[in-house]
C-alpha positions in Angstrom: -24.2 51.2 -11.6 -25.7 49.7 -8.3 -24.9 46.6 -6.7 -27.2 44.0 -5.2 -25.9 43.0 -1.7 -27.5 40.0 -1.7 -25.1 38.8 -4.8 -22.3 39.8 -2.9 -23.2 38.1 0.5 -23.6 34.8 -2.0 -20.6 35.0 -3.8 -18.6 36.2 -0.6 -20.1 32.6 0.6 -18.9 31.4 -1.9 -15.5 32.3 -2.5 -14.6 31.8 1.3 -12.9 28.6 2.4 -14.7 25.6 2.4 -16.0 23.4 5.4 -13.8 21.4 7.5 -13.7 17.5 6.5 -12.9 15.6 9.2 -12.7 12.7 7.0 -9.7 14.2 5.1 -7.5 14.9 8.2 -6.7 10.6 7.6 -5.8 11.2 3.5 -3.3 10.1 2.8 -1.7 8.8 6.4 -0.8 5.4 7.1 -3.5 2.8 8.4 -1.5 2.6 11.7 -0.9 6.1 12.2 -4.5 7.0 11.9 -5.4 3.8 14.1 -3.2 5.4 16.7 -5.1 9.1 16.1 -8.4 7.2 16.6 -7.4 4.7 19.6 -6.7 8.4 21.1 -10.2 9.6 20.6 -12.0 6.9 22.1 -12.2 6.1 25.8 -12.5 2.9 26.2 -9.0 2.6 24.4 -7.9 4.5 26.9 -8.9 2.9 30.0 -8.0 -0.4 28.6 -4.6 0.8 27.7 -3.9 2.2 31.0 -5.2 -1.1 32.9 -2.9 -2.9 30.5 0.3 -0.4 31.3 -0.5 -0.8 35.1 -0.4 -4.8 34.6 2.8 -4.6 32.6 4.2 -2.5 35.0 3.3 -4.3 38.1 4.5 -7.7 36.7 8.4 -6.6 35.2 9.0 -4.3 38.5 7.4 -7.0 40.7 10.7 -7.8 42.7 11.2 -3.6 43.0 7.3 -3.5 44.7 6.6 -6.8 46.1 8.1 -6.9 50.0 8.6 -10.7 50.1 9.8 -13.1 47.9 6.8 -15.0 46.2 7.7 -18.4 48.6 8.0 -16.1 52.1 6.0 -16.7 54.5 6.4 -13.9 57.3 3.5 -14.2 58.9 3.0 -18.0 58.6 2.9 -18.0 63.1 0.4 -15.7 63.2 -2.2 -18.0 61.6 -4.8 -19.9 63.7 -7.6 -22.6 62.3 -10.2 -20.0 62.3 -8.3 -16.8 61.8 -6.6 -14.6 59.4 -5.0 -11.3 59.8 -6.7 -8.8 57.9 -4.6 -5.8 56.6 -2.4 -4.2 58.9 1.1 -1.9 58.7 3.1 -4.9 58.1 0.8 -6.6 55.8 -1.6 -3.9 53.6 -3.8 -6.7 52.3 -3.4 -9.5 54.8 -2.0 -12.5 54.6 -3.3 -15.9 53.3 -4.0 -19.4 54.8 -0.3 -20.3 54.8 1.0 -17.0 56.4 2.1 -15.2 53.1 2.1 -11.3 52.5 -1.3 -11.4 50.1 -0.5 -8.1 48.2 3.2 -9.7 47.5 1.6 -12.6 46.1 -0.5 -10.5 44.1 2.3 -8.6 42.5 3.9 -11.7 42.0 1.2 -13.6 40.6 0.7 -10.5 37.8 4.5 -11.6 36.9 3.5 -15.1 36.7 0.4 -14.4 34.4 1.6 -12.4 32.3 5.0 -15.1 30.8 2.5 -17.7 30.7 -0.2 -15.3 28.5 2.6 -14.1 26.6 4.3 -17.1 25.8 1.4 -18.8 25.0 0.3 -16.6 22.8 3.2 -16.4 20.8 3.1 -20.2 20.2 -0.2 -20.1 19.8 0.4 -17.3 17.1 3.6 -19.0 15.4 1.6 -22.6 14.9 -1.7 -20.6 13.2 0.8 -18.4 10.9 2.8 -21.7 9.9 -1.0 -23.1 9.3 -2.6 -20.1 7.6 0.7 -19.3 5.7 0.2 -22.9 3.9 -3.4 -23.2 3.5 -3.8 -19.2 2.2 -0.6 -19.8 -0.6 -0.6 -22.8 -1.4 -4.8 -23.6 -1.5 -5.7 -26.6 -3.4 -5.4 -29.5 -1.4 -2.8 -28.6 0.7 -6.3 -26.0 1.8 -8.2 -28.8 2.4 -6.1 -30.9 4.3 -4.4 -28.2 6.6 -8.2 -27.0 7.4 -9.6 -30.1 8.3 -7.0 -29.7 11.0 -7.6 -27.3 12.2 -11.4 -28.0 12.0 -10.9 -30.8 13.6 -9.3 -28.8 16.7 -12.0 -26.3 16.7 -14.7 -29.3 17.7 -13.5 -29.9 21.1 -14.2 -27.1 23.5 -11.2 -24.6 24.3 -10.9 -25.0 28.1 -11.3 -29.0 27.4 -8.8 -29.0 24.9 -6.6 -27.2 27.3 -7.1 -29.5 30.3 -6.7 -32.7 27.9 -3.1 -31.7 26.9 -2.1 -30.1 30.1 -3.1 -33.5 32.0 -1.4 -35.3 29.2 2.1 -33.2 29.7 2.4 -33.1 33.1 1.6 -30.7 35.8 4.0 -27.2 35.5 3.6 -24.0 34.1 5.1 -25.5 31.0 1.7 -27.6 30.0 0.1 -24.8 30.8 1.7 -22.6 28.0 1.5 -25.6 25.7 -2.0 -25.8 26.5 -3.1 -22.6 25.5 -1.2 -22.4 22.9 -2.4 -25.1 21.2 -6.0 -24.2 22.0 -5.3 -20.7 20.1 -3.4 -22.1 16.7 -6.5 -23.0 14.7 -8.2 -19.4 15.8 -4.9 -17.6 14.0 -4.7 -20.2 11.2 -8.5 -19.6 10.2 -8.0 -15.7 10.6 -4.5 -15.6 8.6 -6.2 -17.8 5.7 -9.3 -15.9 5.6 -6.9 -12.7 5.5 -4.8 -13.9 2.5 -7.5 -15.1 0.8 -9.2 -11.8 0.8 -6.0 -9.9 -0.3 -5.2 -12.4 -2.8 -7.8 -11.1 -5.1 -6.9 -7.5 -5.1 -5.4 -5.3 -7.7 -2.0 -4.9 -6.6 -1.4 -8.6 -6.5 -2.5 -9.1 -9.9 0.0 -6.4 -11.0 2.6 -7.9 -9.0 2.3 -11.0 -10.9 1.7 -9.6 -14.2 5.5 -7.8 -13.8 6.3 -11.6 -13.4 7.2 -11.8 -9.7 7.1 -15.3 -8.6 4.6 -16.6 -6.1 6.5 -16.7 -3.2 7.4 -13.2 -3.7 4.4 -12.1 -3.9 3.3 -14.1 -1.1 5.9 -12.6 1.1 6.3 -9.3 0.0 3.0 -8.3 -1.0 0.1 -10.4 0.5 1.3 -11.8 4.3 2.2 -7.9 5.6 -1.2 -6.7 4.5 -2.5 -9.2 5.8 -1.2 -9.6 9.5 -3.3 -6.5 11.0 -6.3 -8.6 11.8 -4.3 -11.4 13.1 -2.2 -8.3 15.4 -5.4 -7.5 16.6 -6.2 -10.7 17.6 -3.3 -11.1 19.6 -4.5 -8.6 22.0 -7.8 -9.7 22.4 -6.5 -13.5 23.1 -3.7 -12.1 25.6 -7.1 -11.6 27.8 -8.0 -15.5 27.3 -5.0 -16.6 27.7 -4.9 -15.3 31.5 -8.4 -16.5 32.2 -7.4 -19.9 30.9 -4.1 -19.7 32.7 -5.8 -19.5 36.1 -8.8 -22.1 35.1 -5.6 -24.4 35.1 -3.9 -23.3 37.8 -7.1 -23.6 40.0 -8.0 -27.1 38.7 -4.1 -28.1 39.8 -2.7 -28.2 36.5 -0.3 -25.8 36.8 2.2 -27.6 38.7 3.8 -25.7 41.8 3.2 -25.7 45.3 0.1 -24.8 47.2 2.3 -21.5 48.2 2.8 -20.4 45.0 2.1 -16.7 44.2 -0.2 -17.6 41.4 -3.3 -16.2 40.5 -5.2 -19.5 40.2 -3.7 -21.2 42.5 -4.6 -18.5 44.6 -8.3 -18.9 44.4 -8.0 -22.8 44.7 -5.8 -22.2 48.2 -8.8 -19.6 49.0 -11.7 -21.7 48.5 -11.6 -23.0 52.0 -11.3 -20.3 53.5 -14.2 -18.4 52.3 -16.3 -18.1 55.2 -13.0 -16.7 57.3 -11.6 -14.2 54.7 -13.3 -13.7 51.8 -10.8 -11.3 50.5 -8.4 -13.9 49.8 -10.9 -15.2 46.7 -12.0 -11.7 46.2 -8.4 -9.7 45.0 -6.8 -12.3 42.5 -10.6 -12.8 41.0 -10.6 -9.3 40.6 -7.2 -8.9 39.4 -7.7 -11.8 36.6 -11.3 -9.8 35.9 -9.5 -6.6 35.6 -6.7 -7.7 33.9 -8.7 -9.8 31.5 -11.1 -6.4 31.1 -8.2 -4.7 30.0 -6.7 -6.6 27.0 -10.7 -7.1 25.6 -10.9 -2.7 25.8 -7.7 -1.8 23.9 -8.4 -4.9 21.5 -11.5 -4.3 20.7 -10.5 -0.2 20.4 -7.6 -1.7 18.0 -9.6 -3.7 16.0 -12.4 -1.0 14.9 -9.3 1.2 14.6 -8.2 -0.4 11.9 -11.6 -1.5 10.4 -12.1 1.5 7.9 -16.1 0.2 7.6 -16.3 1.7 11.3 -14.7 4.9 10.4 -16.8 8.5 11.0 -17.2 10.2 8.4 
């Protein structure tokens, strides 16, 4: 009996293991754990995450880096109408018009930025989850009225909203987080409601409410935490407004303080008449807002098409 060897090369082809599925390494993993397995395969995640690491780290250790306090002035009698000591030993950056170490005001000023982008973004985030909580459960006219509101807020430009209610408060850092917050609540509220909305209609919740769970189980057992992802994601990405915003207040003086204070903003507002003596001191906190800024739009964008399975490879 003979054998053809070209059956046995196709059933040997055959019978081997089959080909590698990169799309099943994710089955049956968790949406965040495969987030965090794609946020490591993409580069701009990366880079954004480490700019973001270097700001966090800079801003909590700032009293362990910075050499002066944020209100010294060492070098305030070295300072003449037309000049400004450029870097030196003493001073690795310079210092500014009022005789202040400039890379201790930076380090400072990354403190500084980063309670006032936090904190507003957590009102900010509180306000549209109280907003988009009623309007996605409740609907009817509750709906209607709560987005008129916020509607209504969306029609005035951010940073004008911002300067309105910051001008209204007072000028200190406080206004300023009020500010932005309030500029960011109908943003969360519309995403939130939009969420809930879309997971209202899905299979699990009509089980959930065939087993006779009431609605506010359901609400808060089953719909808000599959909902909050995109809203997560959004947090990031308005952490990046937040400290462009935060110095477009500080710089137009409503951010209360001194004219010494280590401040990003306030920083380029003390700077601007001094360009044609030292540029640099308009040049490092511009780049530092632009790089910190950069940072938080990287890892939140990376985030957000992490967890958007319509932008997954197959």
């Amino acid at each position: 009996m003979t054998t053809d060897p070209t059956a046995q090369t196709i059933v040997g082809a055959t019978a081997g293991p089959p080909d590698h599925d990169p799309a099943g390494d994710d089955a049956g993993a968790s949406i965040w754990r495969v987030a965090a397995r794609r946020l490591r395969r993409n580069p701009g995640a990366i880079i954004g995450a480490v700019i973001v690491l270097v700001f966090l780290a800079v801003a909590l250790l700032a009293p362990v880096l910075a050499q002066y306090d944020p209100q010294a002035l060492p070098g305030r009698t070295e300072i003449r109408p037309t000049f400004i000591p450029g870097p030196s030993d003493a001073y690795p950056l310079g210092l500014d018009r009022y005789g202040g170490d400039l890379l201790s005001k930076l380090i400072w000023g990354a403190r500084a930025s980063l309670l006032i982008g936090v904190l507003s973004t957590l009102l900010g985030l509180a306000g549209g989850a109280l907003l988009g909580l009623l309007a996605g459960a409740f609907g009817g006219w509750v709906d209607t009225v709560t987005m008129r509101l916020v509607d209504l807020m969306l029609s005035v430009p951010s940073l004008l909203l911002a300067v309105s209610i910051a001008a209204v408060i007072g000028q200190s850092p406080n206004a300023v987080v009020i500010a932005i917050g309030v500029v960011q609540v109908p943003i969360f509220a519309r995403l939130l409601r939009g969420s809930m909305l879309a997971q209202r209609d899905q299979d699990y919740v009509l089980a959930a409410t065939s087993l006779g769970l009431s609605r506010r189980t359901v609400v808060m057992s089953h719909i808000v935490p599959n909902s909050v992802g995109p809203v997560i994601v959004q947090a990031t990405l308005m952490l990046a407004t937040a400290v462009i915003e935060a110095a477009a207040l500080s710089f137009l003086g409503l951010g209360g303080g001194s004219p010494i204070t280590a401040e990003w903003g306030r920083m380029l507002t003390a700077a601007q008449n001094e360009l044609e003596v030292a540029p640099r001191l308009a040049l490092w906190p511009g780049a530092c807002i632009a790089i910190t800024a950069l940072g938080f739009t990287l890892f939140g964008e990376a985030l957000r098409e992490a967890l958007d399975p319509k932008t997954r490879k197959r």
